[in-house]
C-alpha positions as CSV (number, residue, x, y, z in Angstrom):
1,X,39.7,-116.1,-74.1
2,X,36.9,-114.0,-72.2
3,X,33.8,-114.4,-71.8
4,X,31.3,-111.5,-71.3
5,X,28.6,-111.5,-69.0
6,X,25.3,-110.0,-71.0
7,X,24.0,-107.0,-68.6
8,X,20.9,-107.7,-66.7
9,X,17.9,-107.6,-68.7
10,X,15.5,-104.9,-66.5
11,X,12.9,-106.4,-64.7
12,X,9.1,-106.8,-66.3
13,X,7.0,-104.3,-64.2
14,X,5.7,-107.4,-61.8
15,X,9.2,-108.8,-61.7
16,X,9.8,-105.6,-59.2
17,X,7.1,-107.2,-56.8
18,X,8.0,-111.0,-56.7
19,X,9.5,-111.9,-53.4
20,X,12.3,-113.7,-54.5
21,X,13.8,-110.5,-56.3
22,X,13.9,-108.7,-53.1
23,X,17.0,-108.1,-52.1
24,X,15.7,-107.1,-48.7
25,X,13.8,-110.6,-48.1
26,X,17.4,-112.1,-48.8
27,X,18.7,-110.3,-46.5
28,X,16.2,-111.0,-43.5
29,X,16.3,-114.7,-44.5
30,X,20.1,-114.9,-44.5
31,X,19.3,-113.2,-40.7
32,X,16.6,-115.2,-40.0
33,X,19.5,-118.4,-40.5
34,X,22.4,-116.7,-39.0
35,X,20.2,-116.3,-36.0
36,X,18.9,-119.9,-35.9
37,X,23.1,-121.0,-35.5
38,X,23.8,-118.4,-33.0
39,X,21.0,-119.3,-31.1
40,X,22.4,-122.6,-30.5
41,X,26.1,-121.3,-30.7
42,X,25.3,-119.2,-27.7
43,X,23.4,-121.4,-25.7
44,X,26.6,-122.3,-24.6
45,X,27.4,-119.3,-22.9
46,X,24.7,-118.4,-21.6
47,X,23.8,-115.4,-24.1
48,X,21.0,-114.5,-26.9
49,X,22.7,-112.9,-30.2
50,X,21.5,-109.0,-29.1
51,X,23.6,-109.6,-25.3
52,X,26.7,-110.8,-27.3
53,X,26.7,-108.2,-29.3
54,X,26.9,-105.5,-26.2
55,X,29.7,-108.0,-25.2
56,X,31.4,-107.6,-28.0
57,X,31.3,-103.9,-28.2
58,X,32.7,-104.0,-24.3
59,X,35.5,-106.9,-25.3
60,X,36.6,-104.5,-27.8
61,X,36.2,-100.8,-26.3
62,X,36.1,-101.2,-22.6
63,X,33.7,-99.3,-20.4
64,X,31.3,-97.4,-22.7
65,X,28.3,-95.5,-21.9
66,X,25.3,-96.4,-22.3
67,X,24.2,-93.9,-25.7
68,X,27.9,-94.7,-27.0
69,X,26.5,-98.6,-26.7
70,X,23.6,-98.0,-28.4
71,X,24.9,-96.1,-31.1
72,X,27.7,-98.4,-31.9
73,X,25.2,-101.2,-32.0
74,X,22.3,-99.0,-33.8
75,X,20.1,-100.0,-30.9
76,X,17.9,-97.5,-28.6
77,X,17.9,-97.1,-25.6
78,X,14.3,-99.1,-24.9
79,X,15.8,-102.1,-26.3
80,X,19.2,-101.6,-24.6
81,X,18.5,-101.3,-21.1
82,X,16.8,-104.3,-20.5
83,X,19.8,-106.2,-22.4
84,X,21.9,-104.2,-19.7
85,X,19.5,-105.2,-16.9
86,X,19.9,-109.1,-17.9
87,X,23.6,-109.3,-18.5
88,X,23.9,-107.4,-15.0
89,X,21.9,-109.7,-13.5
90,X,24.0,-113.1,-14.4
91,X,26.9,-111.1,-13.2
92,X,28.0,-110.4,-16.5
93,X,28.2,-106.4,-16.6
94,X,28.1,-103.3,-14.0
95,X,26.2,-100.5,-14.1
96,X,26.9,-97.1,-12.9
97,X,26.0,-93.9,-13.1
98,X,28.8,-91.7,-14.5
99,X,30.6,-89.3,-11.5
100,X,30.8,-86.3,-14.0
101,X,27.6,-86.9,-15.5
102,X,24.6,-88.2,-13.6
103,X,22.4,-88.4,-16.8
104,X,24.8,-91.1,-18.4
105,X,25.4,-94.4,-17.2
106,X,28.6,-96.6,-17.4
107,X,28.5,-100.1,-18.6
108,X,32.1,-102.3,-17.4
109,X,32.4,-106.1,-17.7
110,X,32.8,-107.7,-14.6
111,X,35.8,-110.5,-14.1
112,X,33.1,-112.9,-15.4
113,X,32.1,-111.1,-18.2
114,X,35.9,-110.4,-19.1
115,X,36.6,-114.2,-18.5
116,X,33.7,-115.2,-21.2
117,X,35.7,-113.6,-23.7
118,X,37.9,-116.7,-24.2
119,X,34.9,-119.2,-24.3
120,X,33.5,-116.5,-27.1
121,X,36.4,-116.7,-29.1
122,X,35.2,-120.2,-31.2
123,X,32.2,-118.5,-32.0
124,X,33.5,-116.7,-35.2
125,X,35.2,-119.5,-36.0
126,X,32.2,-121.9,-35.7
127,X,29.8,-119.0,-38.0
128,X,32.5,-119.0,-40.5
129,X,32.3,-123.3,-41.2
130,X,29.1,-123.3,-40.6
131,X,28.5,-120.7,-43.7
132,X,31.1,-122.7,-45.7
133,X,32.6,-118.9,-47.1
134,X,36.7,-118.4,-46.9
135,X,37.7,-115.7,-44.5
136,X,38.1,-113.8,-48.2
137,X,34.8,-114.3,-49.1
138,X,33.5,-112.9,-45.7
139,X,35.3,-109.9,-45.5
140,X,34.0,-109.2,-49.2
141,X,30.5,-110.3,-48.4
142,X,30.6,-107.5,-44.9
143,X,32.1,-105.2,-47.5
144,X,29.2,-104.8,-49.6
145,X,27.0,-105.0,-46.7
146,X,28.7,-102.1,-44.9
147,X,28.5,-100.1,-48.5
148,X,24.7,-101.3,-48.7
149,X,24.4,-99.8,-45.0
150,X,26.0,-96.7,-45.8
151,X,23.8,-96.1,-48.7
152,X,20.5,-96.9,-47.0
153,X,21.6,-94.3,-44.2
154,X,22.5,-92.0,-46.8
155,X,18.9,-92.5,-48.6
156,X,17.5,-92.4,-45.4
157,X,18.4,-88.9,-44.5
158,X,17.7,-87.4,-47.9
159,X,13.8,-88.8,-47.3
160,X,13.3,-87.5,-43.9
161,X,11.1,-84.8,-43.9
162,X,13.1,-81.4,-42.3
163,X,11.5,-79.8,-39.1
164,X,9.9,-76.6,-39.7
């Protein structure tokens, strides 16, 4: 025997405006609480959540560029390069501008920052209890946010204004 689910009744008119039904607000509290464990998480090595990030980009894909970084981690190049500047300054990272390029700029992990990988590695592990989701419910929860994503970017473009 089935049960089914009524549809969603639409929303009065100030339904639309009552924090709680914004789906954005949800989403910067969930980040607001991810942050808050990471935060502590990271303490531990040394990091803030916007550094690991840049080291998990370089863990994954080696030396990278500086643009490639920022694109892969949909950050500019303001807020990158004093990321850069602090990881290369606890030894973390090297950078160098590129031999057949002088406008780009190479990002490596040092042995340190290579080593940290292995200290990193309980992180994931320690977000995951700490959310109390299974690894399925994760990977269907990143899912929907990688669909949401793709649809903002999407909407995004089609409300840009074109240059003349």
């Amino acid at each position: 025997m089935t049960t089914e689910v009524p549809p969603a009744a639409a929303p009065d008119e100030e339904d639309w405006l009552r924090l709680d039904g914004q789906v954005c607000f949800s989403l910067h509290a969930a980040s607001r609480a991810f942050n808050g464990v990471y935060r502590v998480l990271l303490k531990e090595l040394g990091l803030t959540y916007p550094q690991y990030l840049v080291m998990l980009v370089l863990w994954e894909h080696g030396e990278q560029p500086v643009k490639r970084l920022g694109e892969r981690l949909r950050l500019d190049s303001g807020t990158l390069s004093p990321l850069l500047k602090r990881l290369e300054a606890a030894g973390l990272v090297h950078r160098e501008r590129s031999a057949h390029d002088e406008r780009s700029v190479e990002v490596r992990l040092t042995d340190e920052g290579t080593a940290l990988r292995a200290r990193a590695l309980q992180v994931p592990r320690r977000i995951m209890a700490a959310t109390g989701f299974t690894l399925e419910e994760i990977a269907a929860l990143r899912a929907t946010l990688n669909r949401l994503t793709t649809a903002l970017d999407e909407a995004a473009l089609e409300t840009t204004p074109a240059c003349p």
